[in-house]
N, C-alpha and C positions, 0 to 999 in steps of 0.2 A: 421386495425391499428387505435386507439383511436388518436384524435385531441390532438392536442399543447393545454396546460393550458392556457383559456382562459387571464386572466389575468397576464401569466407567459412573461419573456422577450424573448421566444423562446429557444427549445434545440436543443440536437442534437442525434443521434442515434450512437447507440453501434452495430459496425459492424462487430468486430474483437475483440481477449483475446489472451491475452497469459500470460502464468507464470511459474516460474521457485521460488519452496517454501519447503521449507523441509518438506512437504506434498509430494513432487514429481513435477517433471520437465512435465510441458505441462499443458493446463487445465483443460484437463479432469481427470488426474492422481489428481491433486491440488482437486477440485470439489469433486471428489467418494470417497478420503479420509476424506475431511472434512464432506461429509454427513456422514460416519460411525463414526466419532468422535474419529479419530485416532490421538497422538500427532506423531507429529516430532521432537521431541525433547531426546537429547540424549548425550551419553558424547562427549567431545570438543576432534578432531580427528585432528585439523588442526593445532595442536603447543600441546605443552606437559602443561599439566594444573595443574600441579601436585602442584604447590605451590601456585594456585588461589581459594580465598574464594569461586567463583563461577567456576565449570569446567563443565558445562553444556553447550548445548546451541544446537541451530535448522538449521544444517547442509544442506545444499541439496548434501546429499549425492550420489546421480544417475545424478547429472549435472556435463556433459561431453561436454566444451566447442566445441569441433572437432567434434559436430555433427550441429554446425550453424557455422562457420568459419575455413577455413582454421590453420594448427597448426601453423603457423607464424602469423598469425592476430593476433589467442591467446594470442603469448608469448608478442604481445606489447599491449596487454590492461590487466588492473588492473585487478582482479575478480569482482570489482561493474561495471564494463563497458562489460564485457563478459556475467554477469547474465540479465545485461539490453538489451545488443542489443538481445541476444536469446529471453528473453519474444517481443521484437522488432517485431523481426523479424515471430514471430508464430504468433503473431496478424496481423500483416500484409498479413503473408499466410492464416489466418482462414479468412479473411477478402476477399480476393482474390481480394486485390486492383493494382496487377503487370501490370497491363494494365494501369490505371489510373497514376499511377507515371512514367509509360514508355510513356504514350501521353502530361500529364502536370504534369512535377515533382515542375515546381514553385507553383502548386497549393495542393503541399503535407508538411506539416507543420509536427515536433517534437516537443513537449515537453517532457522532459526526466531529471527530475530530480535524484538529490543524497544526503540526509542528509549531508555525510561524505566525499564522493568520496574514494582514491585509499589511504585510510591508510598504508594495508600492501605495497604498495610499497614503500612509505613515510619509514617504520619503517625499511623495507629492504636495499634503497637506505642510510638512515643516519647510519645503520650500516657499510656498507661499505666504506663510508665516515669519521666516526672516527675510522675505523680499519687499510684501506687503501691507504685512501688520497684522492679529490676531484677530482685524474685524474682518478679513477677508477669506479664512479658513471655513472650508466646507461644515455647515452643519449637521451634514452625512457623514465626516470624520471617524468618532467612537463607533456607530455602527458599521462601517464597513471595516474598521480596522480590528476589533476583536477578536479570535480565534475561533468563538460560538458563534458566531451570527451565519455561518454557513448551514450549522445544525438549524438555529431560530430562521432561517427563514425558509428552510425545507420545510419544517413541520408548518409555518404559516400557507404557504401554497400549496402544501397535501391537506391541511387541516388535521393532524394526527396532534393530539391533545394528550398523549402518554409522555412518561418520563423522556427529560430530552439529554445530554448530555454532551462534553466536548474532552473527550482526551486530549491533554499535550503531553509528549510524552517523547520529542525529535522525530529521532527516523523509526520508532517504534510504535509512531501515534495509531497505526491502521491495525496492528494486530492487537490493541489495547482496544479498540475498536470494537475488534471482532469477539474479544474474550468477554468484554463489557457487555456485549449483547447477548450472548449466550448466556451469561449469570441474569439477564433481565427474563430470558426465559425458564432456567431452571428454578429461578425462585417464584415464579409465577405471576412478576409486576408486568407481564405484555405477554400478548400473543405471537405479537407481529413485530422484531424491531428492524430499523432499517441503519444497517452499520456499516463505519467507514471511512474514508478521510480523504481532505485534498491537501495542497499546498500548490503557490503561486511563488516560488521563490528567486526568479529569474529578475533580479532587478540591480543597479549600479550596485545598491550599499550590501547585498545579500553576497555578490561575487565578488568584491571587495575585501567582505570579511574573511569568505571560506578558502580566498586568496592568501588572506594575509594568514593563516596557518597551514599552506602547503595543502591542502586537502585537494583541491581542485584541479584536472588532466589539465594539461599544454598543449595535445598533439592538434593545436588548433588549425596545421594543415591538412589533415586527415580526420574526420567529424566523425565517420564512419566505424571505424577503426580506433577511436580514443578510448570507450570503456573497454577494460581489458580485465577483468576480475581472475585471481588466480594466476593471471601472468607475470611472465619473467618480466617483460616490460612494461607493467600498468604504473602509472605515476598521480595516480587518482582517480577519484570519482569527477561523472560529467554531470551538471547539476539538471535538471528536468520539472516539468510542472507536469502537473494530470492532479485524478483522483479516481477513487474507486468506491464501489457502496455494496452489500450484498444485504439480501431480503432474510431473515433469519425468523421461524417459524417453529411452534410445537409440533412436534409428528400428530397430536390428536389435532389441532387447527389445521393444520398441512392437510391431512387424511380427511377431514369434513366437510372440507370445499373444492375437495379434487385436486390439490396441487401437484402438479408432477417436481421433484426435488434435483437439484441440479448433482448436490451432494450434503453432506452433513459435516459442521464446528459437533468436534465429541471431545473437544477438549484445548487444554491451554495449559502454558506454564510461565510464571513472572518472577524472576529473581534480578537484584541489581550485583554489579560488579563492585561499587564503594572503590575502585581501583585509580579510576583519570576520568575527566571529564569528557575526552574526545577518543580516546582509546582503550582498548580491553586490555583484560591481564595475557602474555604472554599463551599462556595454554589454553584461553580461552574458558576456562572455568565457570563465568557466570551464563553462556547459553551452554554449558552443558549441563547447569543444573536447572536452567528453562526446560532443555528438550526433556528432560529424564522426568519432570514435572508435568509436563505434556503426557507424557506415557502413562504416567498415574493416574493423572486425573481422566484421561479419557478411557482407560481399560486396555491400552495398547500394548505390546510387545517391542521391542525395540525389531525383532525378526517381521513384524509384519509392516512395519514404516518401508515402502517402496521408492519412496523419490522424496529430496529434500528439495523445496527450493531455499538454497543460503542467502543470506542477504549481504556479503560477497559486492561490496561496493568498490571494490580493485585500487583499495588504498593499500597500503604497505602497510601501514600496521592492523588494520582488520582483516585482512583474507586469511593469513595464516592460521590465528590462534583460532580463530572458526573451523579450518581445516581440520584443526586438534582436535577441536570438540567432537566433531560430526566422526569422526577416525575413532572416538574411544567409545563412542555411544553406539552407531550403525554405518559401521565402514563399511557391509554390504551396500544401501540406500544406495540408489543414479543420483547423484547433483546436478541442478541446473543453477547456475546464474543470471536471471534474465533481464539483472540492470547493464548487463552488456550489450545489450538491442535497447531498453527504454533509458539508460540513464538512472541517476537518483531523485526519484521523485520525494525525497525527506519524509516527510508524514506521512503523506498519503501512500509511499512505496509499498506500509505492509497491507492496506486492501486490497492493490493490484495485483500485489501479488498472491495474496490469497483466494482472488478470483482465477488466475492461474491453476491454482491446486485442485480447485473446484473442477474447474473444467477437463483439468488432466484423467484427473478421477473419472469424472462424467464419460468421454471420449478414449481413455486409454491410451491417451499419445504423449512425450512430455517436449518438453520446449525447451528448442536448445542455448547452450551457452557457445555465442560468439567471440569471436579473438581470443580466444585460447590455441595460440600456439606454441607456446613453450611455458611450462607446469613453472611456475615459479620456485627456488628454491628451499624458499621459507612454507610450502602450501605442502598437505599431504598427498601421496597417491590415492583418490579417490577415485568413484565408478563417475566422471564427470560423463555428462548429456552436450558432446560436445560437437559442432558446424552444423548437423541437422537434428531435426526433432525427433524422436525413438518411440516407437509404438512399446507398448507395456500392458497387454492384452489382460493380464493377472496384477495389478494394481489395486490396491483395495484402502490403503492408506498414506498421505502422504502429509509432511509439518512443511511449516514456512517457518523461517528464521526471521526475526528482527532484532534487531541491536540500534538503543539510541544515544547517541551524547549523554553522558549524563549517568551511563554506563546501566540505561534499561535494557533490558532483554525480557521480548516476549515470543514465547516459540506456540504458534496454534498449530492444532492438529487436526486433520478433514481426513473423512470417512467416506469409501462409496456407499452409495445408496441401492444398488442395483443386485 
């Protein structure tokens, strides 16, 4: 095991994954598809789309809430709090932390974020409400619709009694997540936290909206083929559900119970843009001064960052000025974008992906960016990881990009362990 960045504020080890992504439910299912460079993306099955500009989008279609909770659990948690506790709960068992929260559950910490939380229960609930009357609204409602309750009821079915917490924060909710947990172990409030994020956003009033501001692909003949990041021809992002959760651990806790580490968070950076609500500044400025924060805080060199994954959602106005960034900072770095196989999973996209980074790290291989056939004009020449996945045998560090609405940017940084 390679030493803490000298100069880094200390990290922490990746002890546990889990994921639930219209790549397939579990990590290893998520992982083998994104190495073959398979989309998940496909026609919208969960409401009739037929009169939607976009009727596409990135189903987890093989997640079967009643193989991690009872069918009454199920029925009172939204689908963003049943796709979150399940990746929960498999990181937790990959981890094989059931002892540790069964001897000191105060010193087992959540964060579990949610862009959105429990829309469709919201859009279910106010149906029946203006159809029926206010005596006839669920009184499972408030709990399933809040954006915590996917956090609060992980920690009720692991029984973990540490600090809990719920980033909202868009499509940057997952690597807010991940930073958030990391600071839970540098400061020394948990040994063990379990971070991460879902989002259930596939619903009429969700594709509606992301419609009504152009954000969302059209190539609703071609499902396959509609995330297109960094292409000439991308016309949006394809919207997607999942979540993802990673086991975050002190190297002296990790080392006393034997953990083997998958990889190491040694670091983060958080700046906003203050620029537009739904789009970045032109050059990109506010993730350059995430990633370059990243680098500090974790002891990093820009010359030893090996692979970025961008968060590169194939909308016209974010692929470029991200291109900018990544160009002024480590135009060496391989890019991948691998919302072009899962789609945008909003929240939840920056765990997934940073269980990505983890893995690439661990294994050495990175995951390719699909439908990239012609380099956009407005995107930089970059080293893109581009139709198949690329062995990276000297890989040692690699960030994940997030950028949310709202003009968050959080850029984490993962460390090999090996």
């Amino acid at each position: 095991m390679t030493e803490a960045p000298v100069n880094g504020r200390g990290r922490a080890l990746i002890t546990g994954a889990g994921a639930v992504t219209p790549l397939g439910t579990g990590v290893e299912n998520f992982w083998d598809a994104a190495l073959h460079g398979k989309s998940g993306i496909g026609p919208i099955t969960q409401f009739d789309p037929t009169p939607f500009p976009s009727r596409i989008a990135g189903e987890c279609s093989d997640f079967d809430p009643t193989d991690f909770m009872t069918r009454k659990q199920a029925r009172r948690m939204d689908r963003f709090a049943q796709l979150g506790v399940a990746a929960g709960l498999e990181a937790a068992e990959s981890a094989g932390v059931a002892d540790v929260i069964q001897k000191t559950p105060e010193r087992v910490a959540i964060v579990l974020g949610s862009g959105i939380g429990g829309l469709s229960t919201w859009e279910r609930e106010y149906k029946i409400l203006q159809e029926r009357g206010p005596g006839r609204v669920s009184p499972f409602l408030i709990t399933m619709m809040v954006p915590n309750m996917a956090a609060g009821q992980l920690a009720i079915l692991l029984g973990a009694t540490g600090p809990s917490q719920c980033p909202v924060l868009a499509c940057a909710t997952g690597g807010e997540a991940i930073a958030e947990g990391l600071e839970l172990i540098r400061r020394g409030d948990a040994d063990v936290v379990i971070a991460g994020s879902s989002e259930a956003p596939i619903t009429p009033l969700s594709m509606s909206g992301f419609a009504a501001i152009r954000a969302v692909s059209r190539y609703n003949g071609d499902p396959a083929h509609a995330s297109r990041p960094f292409d000439q021809g991308r016309d949006g992002f394809v919207m997607s559900e999942g979540a993802g959760a990673v086991v975050l651990e002190s190297e002296e806790h990790a080392a006393a119970r034997g953990a083997e580490p998958i990889a190491a968070v040694s670091g983060y950076g958080r700046t906003t843009d203050a620029y537009h609500v739904t789009a970045p500044d032109e050059q990109g400025r506010g993730v350059e001064r995430a990633m370059l924060r990243a680098l500090e805080d974790s002891g990093l060199t820009t010359e030893e960052i090996g692979h970025v994954n961008a968060h590169a959602t194939a909308t016209p106005t974010g692929d470029g000025p991200e291109t900018r960034a990544i160009s002024r900072v480590m135009p060496h770095a391989r890019v991948s974008a691998t919302k072009s196989m899962t789609g945008h999973l909003f929240g939840a996209v920056g765990a997934t992906e940073g269980i990505m980074c983890a893995l690439a790290l661990k294994q050495k291989v990175l995951p390719p960016t699909i439908n990239l056939d012609n380099l956009a004009d407005d995107c930089e020449q970059l080293d893109y990881v581009v139709g198949e996945a690329a062995q990276a045998p000297d890989l040692k560090a690699a960030i994940s990009n997030s950028m949310g609405f709202g003009g968050h940017n959080v850029v984490v940084a993962f460390t090999s362990v090996e």
